[in-house]
C-alpha positions as CSV (number, residue, x, y, z in Angstrom):
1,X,-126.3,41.0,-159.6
2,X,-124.6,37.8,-158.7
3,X,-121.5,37.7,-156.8
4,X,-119.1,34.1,-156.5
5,X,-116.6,34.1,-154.2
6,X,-114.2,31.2,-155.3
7,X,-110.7,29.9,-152.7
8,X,-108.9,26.7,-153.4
9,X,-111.9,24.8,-150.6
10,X,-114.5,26.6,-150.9
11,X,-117.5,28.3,-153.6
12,X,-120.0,30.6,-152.5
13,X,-122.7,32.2,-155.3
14,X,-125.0,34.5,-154.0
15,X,-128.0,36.1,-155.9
16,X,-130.1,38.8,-156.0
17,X,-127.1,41.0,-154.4
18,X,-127.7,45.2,-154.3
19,X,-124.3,46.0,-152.8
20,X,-121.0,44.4,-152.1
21,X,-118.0,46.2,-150.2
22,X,-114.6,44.7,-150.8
23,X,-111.0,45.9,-149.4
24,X,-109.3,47.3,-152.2
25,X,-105.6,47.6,-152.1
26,X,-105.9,51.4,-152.0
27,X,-108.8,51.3,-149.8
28,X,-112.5,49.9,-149.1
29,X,-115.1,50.7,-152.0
30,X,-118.3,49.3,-152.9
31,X,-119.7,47.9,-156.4
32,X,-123.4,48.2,-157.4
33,X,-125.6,47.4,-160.5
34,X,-123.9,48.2,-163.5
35,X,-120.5,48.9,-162.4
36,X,-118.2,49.3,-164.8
37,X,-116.2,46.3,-165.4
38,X,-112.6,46.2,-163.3
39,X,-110.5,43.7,-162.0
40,X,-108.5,45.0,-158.6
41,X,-106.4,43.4,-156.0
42,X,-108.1,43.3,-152.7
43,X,-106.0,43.6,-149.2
44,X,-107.2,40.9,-146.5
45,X,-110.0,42.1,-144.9
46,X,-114.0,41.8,-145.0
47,X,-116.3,41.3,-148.1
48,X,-119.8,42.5,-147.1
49,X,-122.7,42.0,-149.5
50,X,-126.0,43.2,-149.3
51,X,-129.0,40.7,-150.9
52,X,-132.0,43.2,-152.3
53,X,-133.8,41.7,-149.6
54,X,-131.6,43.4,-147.4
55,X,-130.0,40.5,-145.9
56,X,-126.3,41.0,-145.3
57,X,-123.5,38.9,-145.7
58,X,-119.8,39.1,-144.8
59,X,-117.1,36.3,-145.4
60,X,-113.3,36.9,-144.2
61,X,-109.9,36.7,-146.9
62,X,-107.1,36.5,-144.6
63,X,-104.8,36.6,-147.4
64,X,-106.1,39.3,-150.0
65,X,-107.1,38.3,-153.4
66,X,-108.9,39.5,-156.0
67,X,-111.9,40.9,-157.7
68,X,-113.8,41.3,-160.9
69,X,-116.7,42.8,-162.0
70,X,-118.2,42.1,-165.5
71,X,-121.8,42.4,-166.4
72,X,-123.1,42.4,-163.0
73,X,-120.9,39.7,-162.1
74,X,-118.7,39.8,-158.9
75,X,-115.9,37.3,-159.1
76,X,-114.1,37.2,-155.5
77,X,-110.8,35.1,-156.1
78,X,-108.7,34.7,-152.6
79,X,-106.3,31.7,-151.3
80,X,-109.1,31.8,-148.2
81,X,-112.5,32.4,-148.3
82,X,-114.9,32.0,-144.3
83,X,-118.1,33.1,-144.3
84,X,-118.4,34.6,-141.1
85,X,-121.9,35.8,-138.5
């Protein structure tokens, strides 16, 4: 899978991603290969993806945003994106 995080600043794409956690509006939930396609609002909170490698990744959205997945595309759309450590 490939999962781009886009804010006004910033663009992240990451590839190779197994797993990505986002903060829905009604609560956390996680999207993996072949997830049926959605778009969904996201609350501010943490993004965390996981690389197949099993490198992990989390970047901050201070102001909510949203999220679509499409044929194993995560599109992360948020005023604020910080990848953070």
């Amino acid at each position: 899978m490939i999962c781009e995080l886009y804010s006004v600043e910033k663009f992240f794409q990451i590839e190779d991603v197994y797993y990505v956690q986002v903060p829905g509006t009604k609560g956390s939930f996680g999207i993996l290969k072949k997830h049926t396609p959605i778009i969904s609002s996201l609350e501010p909170g943490v993004v965390k993806i996981v690389r197949n490698d099993g490198a992990e990744l989390f970047f901050a959205i201070p102001a909510g945003g949203f999220v679509g997945v499409e044929n194993d595309v995560i599109s992360i759309v948020s005023e604020e994106i910080n990848q953070t450590f």
